[in-house]
N, C-alpha and C positions, 0 to 999 in steps of 0.2 A: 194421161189422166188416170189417177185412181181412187176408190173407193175405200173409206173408210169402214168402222164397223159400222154393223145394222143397229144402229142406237136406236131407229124407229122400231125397230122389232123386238126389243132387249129391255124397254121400259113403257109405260103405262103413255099410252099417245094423248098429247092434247084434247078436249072436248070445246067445239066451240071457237068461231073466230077470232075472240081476245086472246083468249091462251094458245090459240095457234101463231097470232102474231110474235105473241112473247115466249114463244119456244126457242127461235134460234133468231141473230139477230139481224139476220139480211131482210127477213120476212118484216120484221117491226120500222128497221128505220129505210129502209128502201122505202119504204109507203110514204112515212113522214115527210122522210125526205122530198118524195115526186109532188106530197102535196102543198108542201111548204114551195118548192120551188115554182106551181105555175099560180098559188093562192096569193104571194107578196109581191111579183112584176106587176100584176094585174090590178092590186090595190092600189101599189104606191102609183102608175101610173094612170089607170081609167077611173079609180073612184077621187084619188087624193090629188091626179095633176102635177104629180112630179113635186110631193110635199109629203109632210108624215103627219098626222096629227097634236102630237104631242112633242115635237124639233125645234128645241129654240136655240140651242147654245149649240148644238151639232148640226152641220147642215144636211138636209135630207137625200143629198148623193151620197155623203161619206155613209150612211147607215144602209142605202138601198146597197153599197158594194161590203159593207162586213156581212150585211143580212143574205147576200144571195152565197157569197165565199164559206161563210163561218156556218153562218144558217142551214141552208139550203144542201152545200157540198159537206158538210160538216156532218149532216145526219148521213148521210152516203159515207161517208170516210169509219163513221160509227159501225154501220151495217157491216162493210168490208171486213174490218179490223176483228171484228168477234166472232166473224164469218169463219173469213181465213187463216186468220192465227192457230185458231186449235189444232183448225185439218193439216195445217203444215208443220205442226208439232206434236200430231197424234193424239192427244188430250181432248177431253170434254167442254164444247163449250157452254161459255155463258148463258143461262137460261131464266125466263123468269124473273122473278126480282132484281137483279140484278140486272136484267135490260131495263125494266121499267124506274130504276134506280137514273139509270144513264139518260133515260127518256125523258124524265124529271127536269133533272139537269140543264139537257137542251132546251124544255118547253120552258125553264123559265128564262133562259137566256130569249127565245122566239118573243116571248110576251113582251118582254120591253123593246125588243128589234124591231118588230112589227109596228108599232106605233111610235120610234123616235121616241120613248119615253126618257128623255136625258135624266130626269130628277130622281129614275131609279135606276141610272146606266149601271152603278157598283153592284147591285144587285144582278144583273145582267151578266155583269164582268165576271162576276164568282161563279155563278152559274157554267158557263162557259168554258171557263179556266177549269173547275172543276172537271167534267170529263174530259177534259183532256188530258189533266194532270192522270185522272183516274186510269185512263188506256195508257198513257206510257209506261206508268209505274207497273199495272198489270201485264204487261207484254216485256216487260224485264223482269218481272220475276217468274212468267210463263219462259223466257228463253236462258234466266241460272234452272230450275228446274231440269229441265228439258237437257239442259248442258249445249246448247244448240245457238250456230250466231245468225241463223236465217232472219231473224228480226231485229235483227241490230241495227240496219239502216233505216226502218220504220221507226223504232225506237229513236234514231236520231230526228230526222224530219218532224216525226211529232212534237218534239222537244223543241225544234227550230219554230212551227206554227204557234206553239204555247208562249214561249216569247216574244213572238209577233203579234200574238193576239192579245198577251199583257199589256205591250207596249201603246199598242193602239188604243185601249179604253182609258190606259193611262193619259195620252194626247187629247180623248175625248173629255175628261173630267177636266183636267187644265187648261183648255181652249186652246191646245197649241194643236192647230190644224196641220200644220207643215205636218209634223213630230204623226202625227194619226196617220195622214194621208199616207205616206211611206212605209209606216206600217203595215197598211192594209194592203198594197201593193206588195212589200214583202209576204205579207200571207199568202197574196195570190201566190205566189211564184213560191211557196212552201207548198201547196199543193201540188201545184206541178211539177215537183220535184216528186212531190207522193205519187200523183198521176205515171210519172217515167218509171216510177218501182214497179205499179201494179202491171202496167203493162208490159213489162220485162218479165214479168211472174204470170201472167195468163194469155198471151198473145202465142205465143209457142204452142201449149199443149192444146188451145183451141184450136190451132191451124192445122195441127195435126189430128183432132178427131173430126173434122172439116176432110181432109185428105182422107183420113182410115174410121169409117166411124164404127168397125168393130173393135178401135184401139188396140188392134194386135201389132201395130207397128207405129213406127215414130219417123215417117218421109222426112219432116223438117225437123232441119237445126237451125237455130238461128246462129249467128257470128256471135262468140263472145265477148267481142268489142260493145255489141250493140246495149250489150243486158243492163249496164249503168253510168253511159256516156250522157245522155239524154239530163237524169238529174242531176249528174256531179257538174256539168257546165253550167246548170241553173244555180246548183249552189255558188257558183265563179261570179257569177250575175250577180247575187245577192251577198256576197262578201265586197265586188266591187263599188255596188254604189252603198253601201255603209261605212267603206275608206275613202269615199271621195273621189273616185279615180277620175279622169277629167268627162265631159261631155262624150266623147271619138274614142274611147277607150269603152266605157262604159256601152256605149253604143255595138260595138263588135263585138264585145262578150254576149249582148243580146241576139246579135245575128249568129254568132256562133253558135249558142244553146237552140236556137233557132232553128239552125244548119243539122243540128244532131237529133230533134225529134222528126223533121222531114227525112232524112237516112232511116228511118225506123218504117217509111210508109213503105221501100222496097222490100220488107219481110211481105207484103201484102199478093206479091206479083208469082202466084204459085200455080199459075196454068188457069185453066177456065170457071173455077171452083172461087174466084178471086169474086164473082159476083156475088156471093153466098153474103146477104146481109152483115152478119155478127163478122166477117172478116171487112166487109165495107166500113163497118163503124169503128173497131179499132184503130184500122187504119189511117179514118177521113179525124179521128181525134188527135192523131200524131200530126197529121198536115194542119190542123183548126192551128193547133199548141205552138207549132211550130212557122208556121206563115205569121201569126200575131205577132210573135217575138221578132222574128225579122222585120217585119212593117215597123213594130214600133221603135227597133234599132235604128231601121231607117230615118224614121223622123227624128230623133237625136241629130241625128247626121247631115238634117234640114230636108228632109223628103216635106212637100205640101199636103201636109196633114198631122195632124196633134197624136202626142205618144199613145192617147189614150184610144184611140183606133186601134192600135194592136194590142193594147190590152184588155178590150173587150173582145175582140176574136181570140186570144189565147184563153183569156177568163171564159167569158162566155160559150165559145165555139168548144177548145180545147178541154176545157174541165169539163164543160155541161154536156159533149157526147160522149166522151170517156167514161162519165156517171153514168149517162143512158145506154152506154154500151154494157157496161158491167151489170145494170139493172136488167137490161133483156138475157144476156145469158148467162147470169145467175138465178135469173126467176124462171128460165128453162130449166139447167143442169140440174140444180140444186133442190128442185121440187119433181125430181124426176122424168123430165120428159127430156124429148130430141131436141138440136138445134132446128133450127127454124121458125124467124119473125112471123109471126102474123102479118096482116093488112095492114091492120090499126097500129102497131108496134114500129112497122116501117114509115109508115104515113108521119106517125111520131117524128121519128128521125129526121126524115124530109123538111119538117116542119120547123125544128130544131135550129138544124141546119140554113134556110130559110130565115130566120130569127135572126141568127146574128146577122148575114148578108142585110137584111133590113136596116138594122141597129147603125152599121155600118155607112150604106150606102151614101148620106146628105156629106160623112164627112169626105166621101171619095169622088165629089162633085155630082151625087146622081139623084134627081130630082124623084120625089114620092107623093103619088095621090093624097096622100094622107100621113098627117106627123109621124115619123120613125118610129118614137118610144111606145106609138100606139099601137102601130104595127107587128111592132117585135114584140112587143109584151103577150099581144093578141096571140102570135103563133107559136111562142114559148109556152105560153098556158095551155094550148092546145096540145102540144104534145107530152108534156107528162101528163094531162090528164090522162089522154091516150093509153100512156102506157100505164095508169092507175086503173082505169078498166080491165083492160085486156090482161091484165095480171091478176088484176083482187080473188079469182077464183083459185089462181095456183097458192096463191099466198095466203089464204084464209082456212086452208082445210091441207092436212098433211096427204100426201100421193101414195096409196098402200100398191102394191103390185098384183097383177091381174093372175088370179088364178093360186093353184096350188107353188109353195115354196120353190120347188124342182122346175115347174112351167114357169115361173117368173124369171130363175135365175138362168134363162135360155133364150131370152129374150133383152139385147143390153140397152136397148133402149127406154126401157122400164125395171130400173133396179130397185132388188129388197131396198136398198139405201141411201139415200139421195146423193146425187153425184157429187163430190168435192170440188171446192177448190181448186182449180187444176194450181201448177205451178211448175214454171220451166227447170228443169237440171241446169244445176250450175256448178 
């Protein structure tokens, strides 16, 4: 893991929670992000009942899964992206207008999501389409610049969700539900595929400051097999069922991609140190990703229970603690403190976790005190809020280092600089 320059030291620091959110952009939309994603389970199910206010011509499932996919992980995908890109190209990142520019963007996408507002879906759509178009294009001309192809394969992914995500407002404005549906299910599994980059890119050198946390050495390597197997079988999946391929075909390509992010949970098994939170939740996000894919291959296959079973444990489980996991320890590294969850942070995860097993459970024959979607929502909301707490103080105020220049920089757990990005050698 290394550090970049002292840009907190080098320029005139934020004054103030707003401008501290919109200094760098993990702090702005990791927030949005964690509150959008426990403020819309909760609506669409405990206030609205499994309906959206304003849903006529779209049904109010097809918008709760763009809303939590596009929504939800979408500002996390924001945050990452302008996070990490610069530190792994050594450049300046995006500050200021320019988040609040992309924030924009998103919020007006949320406003019509939020309420099934079909009759301003176009509005919604461009919104939408807009940042994303906005980060590909910027992260290709950050990577001609730079002369550098670490981003090429983000640069691709992003380009595959951006047409996933065209396609499907286009099914929503037409009524051709099939046509959306598939879509949006492609989107999922375009994240997932972004999901397998990021943690080919930060699973390594966590594990290893987990192992060394004076960072004077690097115990783990991971297999270079591992570092892009994960998404390129996902892309197999999602080229498959767009040629048709049959039923039993299709199905084994999902258990494969399936097969190749559970392989990624044995990076996990590094002696006694494996309990260490931030290495639990990488890991348990590779088995969420990867158990869903397989379940839901299975049921192609005629397993008793609907595809859509394993694609909420991939969607849900998989993406949603991969977010929480990058959220926790990037709002450690990055704001300058040690690894190590809090109470509240883990309790989070727990709860996460928890959530989908709920969501889950009616369709794997197991009876609940009380309806599922109330449950799960309940304990989804729960834990980003969690992690909204127990963060807002690192995220709201920039972390200066204790003491004089010389005393700080002897201290690595407290850097002039906020810690980067980690990202694995390749």
């Amino acid at each position: 893991m290394s550090c970049g320059p002292a840009t907190g030291r080098s320029r005139p620091l934020p004054r103030g929670p707003l401008a501290t959110l919109g200094d760098e952009g993990f702090r702005l939309f990791f927030l949005l992000g964690a509150l959008y994603a426990a403020q819309f389970p909760a609506l669409w199910v405990l206030a609205w009942g499994l309906d959206l206010p304003m849903a006529q011509d779209v049904p109010p499932a097809l918008w709760h899964a763009h809303e939590m996919l596009i929504g939800a992980f979408g500002a996390a995908l924001i945050g990452f992206v302008t996070t990490a890109a610069p530190e792994w190209t050594d450049t300046e990142p995006p500050r200021g207008r320019p988040l609040w520019a992309l924030a924009g963007l998103w919020a007006v996408g949320r406003t019509v999501g939020l309420f099934g507002w079909d009759a301003f879906g176009a509005v919604g759509a461009l919104a939408d389409l807009g940042w994303m178009c906005a980060l590909t294009v910027w992260l290709g001309v950050l990577s001609i610049r730079r002369r550098t192809d670490r981003l090429v394969a983000f640069i691709a992914w992003l380009a595959i969700l951006t047409v996933c995500t065209a396609v499907g407002h286009f099914g929503f404005a037409t009524g051709n539900l099939t046509l959306a549906t598939q879509s949006i299910h492609l989107a999922g599994f375009a994240l997932l595929g972004l999901l397998g980059l990021a943690l080919s890119r930060i699973t390594a050198p966590v594990t290893n400051l987990v192992l060394d946390p004076t960072e004077r050495t690097s115990p783990f390597r991971p297999h270079p097999g591992r570092l892009h197997l994960a998404p390129g079988l996902v892309l197999v999946v999602m080229a498959g069922d767009l040629l048709g391929v049959s039923p039993a075909v299709s199905a084994w390509l999902l258990v494969a991609a399936g097969a190749a992010f559970m392989d990624r949970v044995g990076e996990a098994f590094i002696g006694r140190e494996i309990a260490m939170a931030e290495i639990l939740l990488l890991a348990g996000s590779s088995a969420l990703a990867g158990l869903g894919l397989i379940l839901a291959g299975a049921a192609r296959l005629g397993a008793p229970w609907p595809e859509v079973t394993g694609l909420h444990i991939a969607f849900m489980g998989g993406l949603g603690l991969g977010v929480y996991a990058v959220y926790c320890i990037a709002g450690l590294l990055h704001t300058g403190r040690p690894l190590g969850l809090s109470r509240a942070a883990r309790l989070g995860a727990g709860m996460l976790v928890a959530s989908v097993m709920l969501r889950v459970a009616p369709d794997l024959g197991l009876s609940l005190p009380l309806p599922a979607p109330a449950l799960a929502s309940g304990t989804w909301t729960a834990a980003f809020l969690l992690w909204a707490i127990a963060y807002w103080p690192a995220l709201s105020r920039v972390a200066l280092p204790e003491g004089p220049p010389d005393r700080a920089a002897s201290k690595p757990h407290l850097p002039a600089a906020p810690v980067r990005f980690p990202e694995a050698a390749e």
